[in-house]
N, C-alpha and C positions, 0 to 999 in steps of 0.2 A: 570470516571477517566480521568485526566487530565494530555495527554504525552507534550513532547516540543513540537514534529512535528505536533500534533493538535495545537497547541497555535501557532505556526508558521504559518502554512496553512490557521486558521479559519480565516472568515470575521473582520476586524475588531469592528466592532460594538459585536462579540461573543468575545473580550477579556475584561474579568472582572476580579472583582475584588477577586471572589469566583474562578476563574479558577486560577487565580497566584498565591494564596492559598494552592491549591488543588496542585498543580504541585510541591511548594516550600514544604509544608509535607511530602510528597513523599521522599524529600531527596536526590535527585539523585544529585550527586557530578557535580563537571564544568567537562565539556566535550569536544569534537571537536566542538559538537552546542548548549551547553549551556555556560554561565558564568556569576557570581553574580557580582555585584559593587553596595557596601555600597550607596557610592555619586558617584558625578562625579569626572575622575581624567584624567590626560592625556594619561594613558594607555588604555581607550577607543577606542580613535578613531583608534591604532593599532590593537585591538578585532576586530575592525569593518572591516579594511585592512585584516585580515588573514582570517576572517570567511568569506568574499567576495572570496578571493582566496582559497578557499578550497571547503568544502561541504555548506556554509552559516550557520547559528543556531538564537541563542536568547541570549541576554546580558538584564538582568534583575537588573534594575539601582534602587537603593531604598531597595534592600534586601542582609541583610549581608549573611557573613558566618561563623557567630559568632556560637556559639552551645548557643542558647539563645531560651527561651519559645517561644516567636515572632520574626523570623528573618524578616519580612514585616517593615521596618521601614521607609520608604518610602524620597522621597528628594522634595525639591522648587521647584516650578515650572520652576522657574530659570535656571535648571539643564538642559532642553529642549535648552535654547539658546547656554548653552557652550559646548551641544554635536556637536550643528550643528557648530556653531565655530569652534570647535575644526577637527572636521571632513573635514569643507569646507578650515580651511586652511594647514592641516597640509597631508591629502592625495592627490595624483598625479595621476587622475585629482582629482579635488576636487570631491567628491559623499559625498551625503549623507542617510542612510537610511530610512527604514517608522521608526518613532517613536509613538506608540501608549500613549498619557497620560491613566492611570489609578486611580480618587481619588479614599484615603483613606475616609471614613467617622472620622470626628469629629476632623480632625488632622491641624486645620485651613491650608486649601492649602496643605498639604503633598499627594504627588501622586508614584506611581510606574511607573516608565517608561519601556514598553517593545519594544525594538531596533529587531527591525526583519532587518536581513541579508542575502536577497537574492540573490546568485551568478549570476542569470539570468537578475539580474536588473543594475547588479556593469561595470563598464565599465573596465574589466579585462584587465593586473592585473593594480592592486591598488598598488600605490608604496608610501614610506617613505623614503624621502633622497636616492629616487636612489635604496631601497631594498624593495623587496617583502616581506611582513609577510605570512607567512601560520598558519595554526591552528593544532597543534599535541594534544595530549591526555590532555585538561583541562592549556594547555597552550599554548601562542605563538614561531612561530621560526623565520626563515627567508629560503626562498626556494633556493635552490643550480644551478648553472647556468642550469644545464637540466632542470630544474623544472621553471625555470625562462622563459626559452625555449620555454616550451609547454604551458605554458600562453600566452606568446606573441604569439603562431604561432594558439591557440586553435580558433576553428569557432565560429563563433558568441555563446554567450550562450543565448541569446534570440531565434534563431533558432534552435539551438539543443532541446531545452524544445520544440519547438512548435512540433517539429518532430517524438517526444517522444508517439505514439500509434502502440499499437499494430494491425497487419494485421487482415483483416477483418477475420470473423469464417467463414465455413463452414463444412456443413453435409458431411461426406464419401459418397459416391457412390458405388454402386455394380455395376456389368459389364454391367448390362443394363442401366445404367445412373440413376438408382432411388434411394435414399437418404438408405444410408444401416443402419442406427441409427434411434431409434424415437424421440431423442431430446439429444444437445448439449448442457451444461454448462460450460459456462470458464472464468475465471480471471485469472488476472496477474501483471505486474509492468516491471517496466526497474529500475536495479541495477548499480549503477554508480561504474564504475571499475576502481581502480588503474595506474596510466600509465604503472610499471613496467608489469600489469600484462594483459594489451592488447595487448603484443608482442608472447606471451605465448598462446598453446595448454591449453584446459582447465585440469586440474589435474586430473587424475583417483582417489588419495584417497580422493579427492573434492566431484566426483561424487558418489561415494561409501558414503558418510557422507549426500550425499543430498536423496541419495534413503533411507537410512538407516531409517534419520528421518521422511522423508516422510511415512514411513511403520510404523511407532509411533505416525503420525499425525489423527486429527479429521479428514481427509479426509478418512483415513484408515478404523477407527472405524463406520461411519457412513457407506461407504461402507458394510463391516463386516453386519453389524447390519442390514441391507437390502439382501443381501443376505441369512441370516438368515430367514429371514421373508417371501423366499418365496422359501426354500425351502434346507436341508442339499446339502453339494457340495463341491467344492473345490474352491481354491485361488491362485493364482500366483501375489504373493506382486510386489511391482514398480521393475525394472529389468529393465537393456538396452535391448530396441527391435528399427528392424526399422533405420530408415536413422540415424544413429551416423557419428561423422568426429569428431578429434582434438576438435574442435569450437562449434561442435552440440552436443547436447545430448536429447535423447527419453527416458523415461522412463515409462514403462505402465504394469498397475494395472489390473488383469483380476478375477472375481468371478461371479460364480452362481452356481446352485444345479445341478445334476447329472440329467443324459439323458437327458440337454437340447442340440439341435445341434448346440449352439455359445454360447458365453460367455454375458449374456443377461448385465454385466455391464462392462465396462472398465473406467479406467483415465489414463492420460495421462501425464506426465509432460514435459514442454519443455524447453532448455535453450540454447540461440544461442547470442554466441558469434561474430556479423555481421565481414565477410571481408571488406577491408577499401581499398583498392589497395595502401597499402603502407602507410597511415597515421595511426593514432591511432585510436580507437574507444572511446566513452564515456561510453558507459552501457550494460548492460547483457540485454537480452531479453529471460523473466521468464513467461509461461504459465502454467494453471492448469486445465483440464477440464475433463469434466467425459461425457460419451457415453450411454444412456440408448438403449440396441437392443432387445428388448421384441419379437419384431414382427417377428425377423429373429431367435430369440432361441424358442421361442412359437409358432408360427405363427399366433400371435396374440399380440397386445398391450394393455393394459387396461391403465384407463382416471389415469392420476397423481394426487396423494393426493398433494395438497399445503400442507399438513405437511412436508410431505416427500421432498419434494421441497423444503421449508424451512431449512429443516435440512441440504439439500444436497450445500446448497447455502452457509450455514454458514459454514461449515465445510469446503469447499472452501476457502473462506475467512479468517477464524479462522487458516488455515494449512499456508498460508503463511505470518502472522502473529506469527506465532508459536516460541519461542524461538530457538528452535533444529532448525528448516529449517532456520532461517533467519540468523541464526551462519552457517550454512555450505554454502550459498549463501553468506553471507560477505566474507568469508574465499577464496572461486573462485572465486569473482570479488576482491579479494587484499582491502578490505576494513574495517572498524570498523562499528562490528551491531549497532551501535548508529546511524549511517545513512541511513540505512538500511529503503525505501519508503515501502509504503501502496499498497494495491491494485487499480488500476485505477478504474477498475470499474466491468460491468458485460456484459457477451453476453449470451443470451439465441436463441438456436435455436430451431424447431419443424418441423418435415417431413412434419405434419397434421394443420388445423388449429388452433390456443389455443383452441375454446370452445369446439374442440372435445379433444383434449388433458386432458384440466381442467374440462369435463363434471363429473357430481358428486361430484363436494365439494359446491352446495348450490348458485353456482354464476348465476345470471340473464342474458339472452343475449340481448343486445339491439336491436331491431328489421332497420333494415337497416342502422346498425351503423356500417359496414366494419369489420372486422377482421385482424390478424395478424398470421407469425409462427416464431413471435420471439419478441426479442426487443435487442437494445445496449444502457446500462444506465454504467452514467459516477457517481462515487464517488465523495460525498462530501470531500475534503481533510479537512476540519477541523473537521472530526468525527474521533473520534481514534479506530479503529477496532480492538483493542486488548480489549476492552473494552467490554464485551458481551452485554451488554443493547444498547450502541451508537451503535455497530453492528446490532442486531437487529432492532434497528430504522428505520437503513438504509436501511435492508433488507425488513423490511414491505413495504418501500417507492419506494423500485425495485418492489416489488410484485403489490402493488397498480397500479403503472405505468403500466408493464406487461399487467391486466387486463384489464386498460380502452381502451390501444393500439390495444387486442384485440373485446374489445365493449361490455367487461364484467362487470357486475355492484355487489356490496354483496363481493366483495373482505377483506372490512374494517372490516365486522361483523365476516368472517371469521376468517381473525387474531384477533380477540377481541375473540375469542372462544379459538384458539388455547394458547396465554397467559394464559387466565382463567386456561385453563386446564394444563399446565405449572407450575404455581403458586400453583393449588393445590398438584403435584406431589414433591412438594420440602417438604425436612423434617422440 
C-alpha cells in the first residue's frame, strides 16, 4: 500500500508509475500534504509556498479530481518548465522544488508529475507579494503576523531535521551496576507540535487518550499473548509511573504469571515535551520500548525465539502506527494525524551476547567473527509501516542486520521458515 508519506520519503528512482496509482485509488481527498492539479495553473506555485511553510506534502500535477474511472490523466512534458517558471519567478526568494517526471505508457509524452515539498529544504518563509501562504485542511491561507513571526524568527529547518534523534538506549541497572533487564526494544519518532501548543503543559485528557489507546494497541496484545505463554498472572496496563512533570510523561505496562519475584516483562512509553529556555520547541519526543527481566523474575533467562522477537518488534512499530495512538499524539502535539511521522528506526539492546541470547533458533556462529549485545538500525522512510508486508520487510532486514552484527549466519532461512509457517496459519 501506497501512503503520501512513503511517496514523499521514498528514493526517487522508487516513484512509479504503479505507486501514483496505488495512492490515487486509495482516494484520499487534498489535504495539508496532498493536492491534485489536473494541468498546470498558477495556483501551483502558491501550493508549493504554503506546503513549504507548513508541514511540506505532494502536489500530484496530471491527476484530476474529476470522479472519473481514470483520474491519472497525466500533462506535457512542458508542464515541468512552467512549474519552475512559475515557482522561480513568482516566490520570495525564488525556490523551487524536487519534481519527479513519471511516464504514462502509450500516451505519446503524457507524464505525472510528483512536486515533493520539503520544509527542510525551502528557505523559510516563502513569501507572495509580501504574504506568506500556509496550508490548512486541503487548502491554502495566508499566515497571520504571529505566525509570520515565528517563520521569520524559526532556527534553521535544515538543522532542526539534522537534530531530530533520539537519545541513545540503555539497560536499567540494579544497585550493583549490573544491567537489571536481559534485553531492551525501542522505537520512536519526533511529533512536530503546533506553536500554540509549545507554550502549554501537556493535557491530562491527552494523556489519558494516549494510555488508553496504547492499552488497545498490538503492543498490548502481543504483550498479553506472551505472558500467557509462560504462565497465568496478572497485569497492570500502561499507567503514569515514574518521573512525570507538566512536559514529561512515563507510562509503563507491567505482566507476568504469579510467584514470579518481578515483573519478568514491562514497556514503557515516553513523551517529552523538551524545555527551550524561552523559545519554542518544534517536536514531541515519543518513545516505545519494552524490558524483557527473565533472569531477575526467574533467576534464569532462556535464549529468545526470533519469533517472538519478531512479533515483539512489529508490534512496536505497528502500536505507533496505529490509528488510535497517532490521533491521541496529534491531538497533544496540536496537530492534524495526516502529518503525523513514521517510526525512525530501532534500538535493540542485550545484557548477554546475541548468540547466547538467539542460541536455539538454528542460527550458525561464525568462528572468530566478533559479536555484539545489540544493534541501532535506522528506517527506511519510503516504507510505509502501516502496511504489514513493507513492515515486515523491514523487520526482516533489522533482523538480518542484527544477526550478522552479531556473527550470526541462517538468519534468512529462519525468516523463510517463520513466513511459510505464517501463510499457512491464515484462513
Amino acid at each position: 500500500m501506497t501512503s503520501a508519506a512513503s511517496l514523499f520519503a521514498c528514493r526517487p528512482a522508487d516513484v512509479t508509475l504503479e505507486r501514483v496509482r496505488e495512492l490515487v485509488a486509495i482516494g484520499q481527498p487534498e489535504s495539508l500534504t496532498l493536492e491534485y492539479k489536473e494541468k498546470y495553473t498558477p495556483r501551483i506555485p502558491v501550493s508549493v509556498a504554503a506546503m513549504a511553510n507548513s508541514y511540506g506534502g505532494l502536489i500530484l500535477v496530471g491527476v484530476t479530481e474529476s470522479n472519473v474511472d481514470d483520474r491519472v490523466v497525466g500533462v506535457p512534458e512542458s508542464a515541468i518548465v512552467q512549474i519552475v517558471n512559475g515557482c522561480h519567478q513568482t516566490l520570495e526568494p525564488p525556490w523551487v522544488p524536487e519534481i519527479i517526471p513519471v511516464p504514462l505508457a502509450e500516451t505519446d509524452g503524457r507524464m505525472i508529475l510528483v512536486v515533493r515539498v520539503d520544509p527542510a529544504k525551502a528557505s523559510r518563509p516563502l513569501l507572495i507579494q509580501g504574504a506568506a501562504p500556509i496550508r490548512l485542511h486541503g487548502r491554502n491561507s495566508v499566515a497571520d503576523r504571529a505566525g509570520l513571526a515565528r517563520l521569520i524568527n524559526e532556527a534553521a529547518p535544515q538543522a532542526v531535521a539534522a537534530g531530530l534523534r533520539l537519545p541513545p538506549a540503555d539497560l536499567p541497572m540494579d544497585d550493583q551496576g549490573k544491567p537489571s533487564a536481559d534485553f531492551l526494544v525501542r522505537t520512536g519518532m519526533f511529533v512536530p507540535v503546533d506553536a500554540a501548543a509549545t507554550w502549554r503543559p501537556l493535557s491530562e485528557r491527552g494523556v489519558h487518550a494516549f494510555a488508553d489507546a496504547l492499552n488497545n494497541s498490538p503492543v498490548h496484545h502481543a504483550l498479553f499473548r506472551w505472558c500467557a505463554s509462560i504462565g497465568e498472572g496478572g497485569m497492570n496496563p500502561f499507567h503514569r509511573s515514574g518521573f512525570n512533570r507538566a512536559r514529561r510523561v512515563r507510562l509503563l505496562w507491567q505482566g507476568g504469571p504469579d510467584g514470579a519475584s518481578a515483573f519478568p516483562l514491562e514497556a514503557v512509553a515516553r513523551i517529552d515535551l523538551p524545555d527551550s529556555y524561552g523559545a519554542p520547541v518544534s517536536h514531541l519526543q515519543v518513545s516505545l520500548e519494552v524490558l524483557a527481566r527473565f533472569r531477575h523474575a526467574f533467576g534464569r533467562a532462556a535464549p529468545l525465539p526470533v519469533a517472538r522477537l519478531h512479533e515483539l518488534i512489529d508490534a512496536l512499530t505497528a502500536s505507533l502506527v496505529d490509528d488510535k495512538v497517532t490521533t491521541a499524539l496529534a491531538a497533544l502535539a496540536g496537530v492534524d494525524a495526516l502529518v503525523m511521522p513514521q517510526p525512525l528506526g530501532l534500538d535493540f539492546l542485550s545484557s548477554t551476547d546475541m548468540p547466547d541470547q538467539l542460541a536455539g533458533n538454528g542460527l550458525t556462529l561464525v568462528p572468530d567473527a566478533g559479536t555484539s549485545r545489540g544493534a541501532n538500525l535506522l528506517a527506511d522512510p519510503g516504507v510505509d509501516q502501516r502496511d504489514p508486508a513493507e513492515r515486515r520487510a523491514l523487520i526482516d532486514s533489522w533482523l538480518q542486520q542484527i544477526s550478522l552484527d552479531a556473527g550470526l549466519l541462517g538468519m534468512e532461512k529462519v525468516l523463510e521458515q517463520l513466513r511459510s509457517a505464517s501463510l499457512q496459519q491464515q484462513p
